[in-house]
N, C-alpha and C positions, 0 to 999 in steps of 0.2 A: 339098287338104292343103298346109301351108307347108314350105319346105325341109327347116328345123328338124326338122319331122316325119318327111319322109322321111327325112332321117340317124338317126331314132331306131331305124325301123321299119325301116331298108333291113338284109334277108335274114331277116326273122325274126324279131330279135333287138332287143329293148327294153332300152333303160334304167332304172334302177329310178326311182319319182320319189319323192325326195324331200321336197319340199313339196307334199301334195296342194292346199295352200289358201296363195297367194303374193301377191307383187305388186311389179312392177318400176318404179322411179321414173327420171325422165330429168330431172333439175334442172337450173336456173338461175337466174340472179339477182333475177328478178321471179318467176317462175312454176314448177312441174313439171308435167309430167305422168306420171300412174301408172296403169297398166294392171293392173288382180286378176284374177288365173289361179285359176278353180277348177274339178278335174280331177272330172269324172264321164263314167267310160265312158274308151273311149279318146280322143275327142275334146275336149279341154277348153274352158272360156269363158271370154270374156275381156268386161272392163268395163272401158271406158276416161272416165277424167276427170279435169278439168283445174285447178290449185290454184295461189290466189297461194301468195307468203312471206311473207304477212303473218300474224303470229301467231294471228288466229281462223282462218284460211283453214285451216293448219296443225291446231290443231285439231278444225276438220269433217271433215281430211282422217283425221285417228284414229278419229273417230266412225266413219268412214265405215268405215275399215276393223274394228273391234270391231264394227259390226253385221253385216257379213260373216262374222265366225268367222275374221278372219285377224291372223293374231298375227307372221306374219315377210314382211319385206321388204327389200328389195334395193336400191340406192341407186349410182351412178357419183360417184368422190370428186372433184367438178367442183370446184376452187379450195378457198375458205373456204361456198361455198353450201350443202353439206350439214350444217353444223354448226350451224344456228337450225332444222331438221327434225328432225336426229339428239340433240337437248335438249329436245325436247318428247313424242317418240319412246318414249326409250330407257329408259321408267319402267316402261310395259308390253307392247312391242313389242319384239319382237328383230331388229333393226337391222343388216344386211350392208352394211357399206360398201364396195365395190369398189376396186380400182386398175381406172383406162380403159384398160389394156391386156386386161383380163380379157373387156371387155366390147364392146369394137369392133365396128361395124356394119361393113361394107363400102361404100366409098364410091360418090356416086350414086342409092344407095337406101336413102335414110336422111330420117327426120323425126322430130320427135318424138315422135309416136304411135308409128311404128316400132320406136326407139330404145327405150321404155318395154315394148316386147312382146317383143324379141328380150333384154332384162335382166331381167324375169319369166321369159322360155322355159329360158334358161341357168342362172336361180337353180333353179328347180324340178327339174330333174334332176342338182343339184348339182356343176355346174360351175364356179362363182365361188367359188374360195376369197375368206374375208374377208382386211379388213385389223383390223393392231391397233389397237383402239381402248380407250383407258384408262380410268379409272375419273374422275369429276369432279373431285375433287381433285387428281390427277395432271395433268388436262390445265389446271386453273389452275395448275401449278409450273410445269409447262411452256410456259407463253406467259410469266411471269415470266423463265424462263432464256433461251428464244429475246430476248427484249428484252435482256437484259443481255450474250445474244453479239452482235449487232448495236450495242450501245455501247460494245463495247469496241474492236470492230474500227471505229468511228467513231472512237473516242481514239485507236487507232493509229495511225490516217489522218489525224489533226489533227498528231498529235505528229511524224509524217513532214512532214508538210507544215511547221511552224513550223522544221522543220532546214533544210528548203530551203529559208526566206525566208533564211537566213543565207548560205547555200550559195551560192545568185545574186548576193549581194551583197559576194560576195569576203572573208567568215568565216568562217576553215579551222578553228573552234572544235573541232567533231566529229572533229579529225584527231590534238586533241591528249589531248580529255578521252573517257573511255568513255560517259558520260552526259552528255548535251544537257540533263538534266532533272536532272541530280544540283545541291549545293546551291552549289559553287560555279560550274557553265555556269550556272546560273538567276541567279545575283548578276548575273554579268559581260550576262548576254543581256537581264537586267533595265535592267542602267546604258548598254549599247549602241543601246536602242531608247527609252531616256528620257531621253539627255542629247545634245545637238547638237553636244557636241567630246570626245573620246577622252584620257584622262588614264593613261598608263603607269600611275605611280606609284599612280593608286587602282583599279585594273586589278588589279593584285597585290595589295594590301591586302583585296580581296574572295576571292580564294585559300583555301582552307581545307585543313589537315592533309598530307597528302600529295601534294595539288595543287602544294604550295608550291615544290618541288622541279622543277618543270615550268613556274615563272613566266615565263623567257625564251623559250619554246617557245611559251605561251600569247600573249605581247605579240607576237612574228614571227607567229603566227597571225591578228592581228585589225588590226594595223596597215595602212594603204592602203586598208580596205575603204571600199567607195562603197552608201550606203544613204539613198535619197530620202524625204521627208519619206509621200510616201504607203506606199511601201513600209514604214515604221517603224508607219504604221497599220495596215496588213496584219496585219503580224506580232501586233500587240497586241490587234485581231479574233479571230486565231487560237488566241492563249493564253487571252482568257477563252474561248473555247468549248470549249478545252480544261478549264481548271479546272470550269466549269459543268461539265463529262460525267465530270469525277471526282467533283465532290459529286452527280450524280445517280446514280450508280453506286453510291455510298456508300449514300443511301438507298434502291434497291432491295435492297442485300443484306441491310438491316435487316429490308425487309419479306420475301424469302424467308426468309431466320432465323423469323418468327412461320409462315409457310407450314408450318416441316419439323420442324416441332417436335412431331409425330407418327410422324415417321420417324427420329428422332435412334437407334434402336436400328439400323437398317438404312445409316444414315450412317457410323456407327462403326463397322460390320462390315466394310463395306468399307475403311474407311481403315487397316486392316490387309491390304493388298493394298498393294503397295509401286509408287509413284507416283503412286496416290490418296491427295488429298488433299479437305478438304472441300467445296470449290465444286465440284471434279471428280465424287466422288460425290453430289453433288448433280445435277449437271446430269444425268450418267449414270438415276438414278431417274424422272427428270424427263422423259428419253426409255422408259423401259422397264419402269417402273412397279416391284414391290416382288413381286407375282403369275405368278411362273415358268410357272404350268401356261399360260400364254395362247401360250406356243411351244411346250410340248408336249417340246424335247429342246435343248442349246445348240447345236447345230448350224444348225437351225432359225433360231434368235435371230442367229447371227452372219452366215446369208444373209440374213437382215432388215435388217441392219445394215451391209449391202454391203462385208463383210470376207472372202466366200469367191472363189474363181475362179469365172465365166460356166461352161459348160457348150455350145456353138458346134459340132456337126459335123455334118456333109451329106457322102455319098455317099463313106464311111470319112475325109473329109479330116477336122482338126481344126484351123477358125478360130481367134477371136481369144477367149480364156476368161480377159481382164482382170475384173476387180473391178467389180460392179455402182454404180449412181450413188444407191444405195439411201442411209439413213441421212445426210442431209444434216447433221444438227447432232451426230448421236448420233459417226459415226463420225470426225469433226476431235477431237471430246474423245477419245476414244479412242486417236489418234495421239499427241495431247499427252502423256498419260496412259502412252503408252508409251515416248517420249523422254526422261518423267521416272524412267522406271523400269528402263531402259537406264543411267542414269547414276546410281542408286540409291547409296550409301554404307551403306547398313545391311545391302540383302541384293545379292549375286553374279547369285541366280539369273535374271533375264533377261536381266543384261548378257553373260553367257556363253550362250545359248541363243542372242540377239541374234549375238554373234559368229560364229556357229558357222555360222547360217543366211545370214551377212551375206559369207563365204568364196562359198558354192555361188550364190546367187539375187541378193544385190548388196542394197546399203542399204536401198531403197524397198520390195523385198519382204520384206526383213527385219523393217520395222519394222511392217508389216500384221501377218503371223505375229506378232509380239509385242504387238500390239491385240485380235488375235482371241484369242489366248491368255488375256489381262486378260479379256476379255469374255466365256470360257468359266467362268475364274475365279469369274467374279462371278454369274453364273447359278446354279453350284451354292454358293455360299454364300450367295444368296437363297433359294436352295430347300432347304437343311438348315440354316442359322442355323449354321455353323460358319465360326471363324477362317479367312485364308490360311492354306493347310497343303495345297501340292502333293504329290502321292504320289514324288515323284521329289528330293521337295525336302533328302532324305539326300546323293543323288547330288553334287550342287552344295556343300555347306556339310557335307562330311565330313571329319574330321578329320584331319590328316596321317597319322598311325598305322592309323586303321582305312584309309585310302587305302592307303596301302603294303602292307596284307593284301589287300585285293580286286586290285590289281594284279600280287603275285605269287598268287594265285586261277587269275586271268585265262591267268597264262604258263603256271603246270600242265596248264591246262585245254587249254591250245594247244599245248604240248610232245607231252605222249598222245595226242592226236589227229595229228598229224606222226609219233611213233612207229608207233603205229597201223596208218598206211598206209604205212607206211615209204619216207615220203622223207626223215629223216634216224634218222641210228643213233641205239640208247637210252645210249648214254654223255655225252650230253650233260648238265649240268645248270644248272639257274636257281642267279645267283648273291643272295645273302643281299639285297643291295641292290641295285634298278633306279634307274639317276637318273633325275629327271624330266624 
């Protein structure tokens, strides 16, 4: 009898099973292997066999399993590998895809056969929770938005880089203008890197509107600099790869624009949620799909999404219960999404929650609470199809009058009760107006 089994059966006591008819797969990049578990009696069997990834292999391996009678399997999310199985799969098979934490062998005795027997033994008495996995659609918006967050933090990384070729080069340009990239740093950094001598006078003449006002500041800035003829190729290397990675940015938004143009109702519901806007919700859907029941409660969703505290204690002590490493793309939009809405002009309400919490816990954890928050938001406005409309949202955007009656409310309520227990005498009274 294997381990497994004795932990099942040690005192008595069984666990229920689950999948009577399984099958645990151990992937990789050329190959899997899958072991089918089928329970008769207490003893069950196992049939082990070994499959390319090449698309027939793939599907002998479906054959294989529909003439079995086995309809669910269980899968370790090794890289991008399980994603040309789980596409061929996922039509008529119910498909578990793991996190490798769930599924770990113990090291030393471990093989692939192994690996594939011990991820069948643990699916079938329902131990692997899944992970979420989206609908095809979804997961093509979402390798769209993944590419377009990796080109933009590309363009930022260019556009930092092209301030530094100036920076080394003894142009304090950046010290005088806000924008390196506004229209008149790009005149001036255009005629810098394309003319071989320095002209004050048409220096300023490239100046535009308010800049004009800062032209002596601008000329003390660029004067003296030393910029060698390769260095001035650097720089011009730099700009077109920059400009390239704006027009290719440009047309990917075109092509996610024909992408969402099924979700335009669920696009617009969010952007009534205040720092959403639409590339945000966008990408947001693009991680978490439009189908609330797949977490079951927002709570769920937002430990998914590595926006709650760890959970860390041994022997009464309590470690370290930071924020998990969960939600790699989902939870930086989130953050953003929240410093845009910290700093909102339309609506107060999480620039004042932000504050409140930003007194006790300190900036960083403030601004998580106010992501988790959006992200609770947005859950059940996917899952009722209703407006932003907090239940608290009186509180925050009430009007000076009705405020002034809940705060003398408030003083009655607290004067009687101090009566009450008489620590002070009932002659006192609230006067007509409390300043604020």
């Amino acid at each position: 009898m294997s381990s497994l089994h004795q932990i099942i059966f040690t005192g008595g006591k069984s666990l229920n099973i689950v999948y009577p008819i399984c099958c645990g797969v151990d992937i990789h990049k050329n190959f899997f292997v899958a072991t089918l578990i089928t329970t008769e009696g207490i003893q069950p069997k196992y049939q082990k066999r070994r499959f390319s990834t090449f698309n027939n292999q793939i599907l002998a391996f479906k054959t294989w399993l529909v003439e079995n009678n086995c309809r669910d399997i269980c899968m370790e999310s090794t890289g991008k590998y399980w994603v040309p199985v789980f596409n061929l799969l996922e039509d008529s098979i119910n498909v578990t895809v793991a996190n490798p934490k769930w599924v770990k062998t113990i090291k030393g005795n471990k093989d692939d056969a192994k690996d594939s027997k011990w991820i069948g033994d643990l699916f079938r008495i329902g131990l692997v929770p899944g992970s979420f996995i989206p609908t095809k659609d979804i997961r093509i918006l979402r390798e769209y938005t993944r590419y377009r967050f990796k080109l933009v933090s590309c363009k930022s990384s260019e556009k930092n880089r092209y301030q530094n070729v100036f920076t080394v080069c003894n142009v304090a340009l950046d010290a005088v203008v806000s924008d390196m990239f506004g229209k008149s740093a790009s005149s001036i950094t255009d005629y810098i890197v394309n003319s071989d001598t320095f002209d004050p006078e048409h220096c300023v003449s490239l100046l535009k509107s308010s800049l004009k006002k800062k032209a002596d500041e601008v000329v003390e800035s660029i004067e003296g600099f030393q910029m060698a003829t390769p260095q001035k190729h650097r720089a011009k290397m730099v700009k077109e790869h920059y400009d390239y990675l704006s027009e290719h940015i440009q047309k990917l938004d075109s092509m996610i624009d024909a992408l969402v143009e099924s979700f335009e109702p669920a696009i617009n519901l969010l952007c009534t949620n205040p720092g959403i806007k639409r590339n945000s919700a966008i990408t947001v859907l693009s991680e978490i799909g439009t189908d609330m029941s797949q977490f079951s409660s927002s709570k769920r969703l937002c430990r998914w999404a590595g926006l709650t505290p760890g959970n860390n204690e041994s022997a009464g002590k309590k470690k370290s219960v930071r924020t998990t490493r969960a939600g790699v793309y989902l939870k930086p939009a989130l953050v953003e999404i929240a410093h845009a809405a910290v700093k909102s002009q339309t609506s107060p309400y999480y620039r004042l929650k932000y504050e409140r919490i930003c007194k006790r816990r300190g900036k960083k954890r403030a601004i998580i609470a106010i992501a988790r928050m959006i992200l609770t938001a947005v859950f059940h406005m996917l899952s009722t199809g209703e407006v932003w409309n907090p239940v608290d949202l009186n509180q925050i955007d009430m009007p000076p009058e009705l405020r002034e009656k809940e705060v003398q409310k408030s003083l009655r309520r607290a004067l009687k009760l101090l009566v009450t227990h008489g620590i002070i005498p009932d002659t006192i009274q609230i006067p007509e107006t409390v300043p604020a």
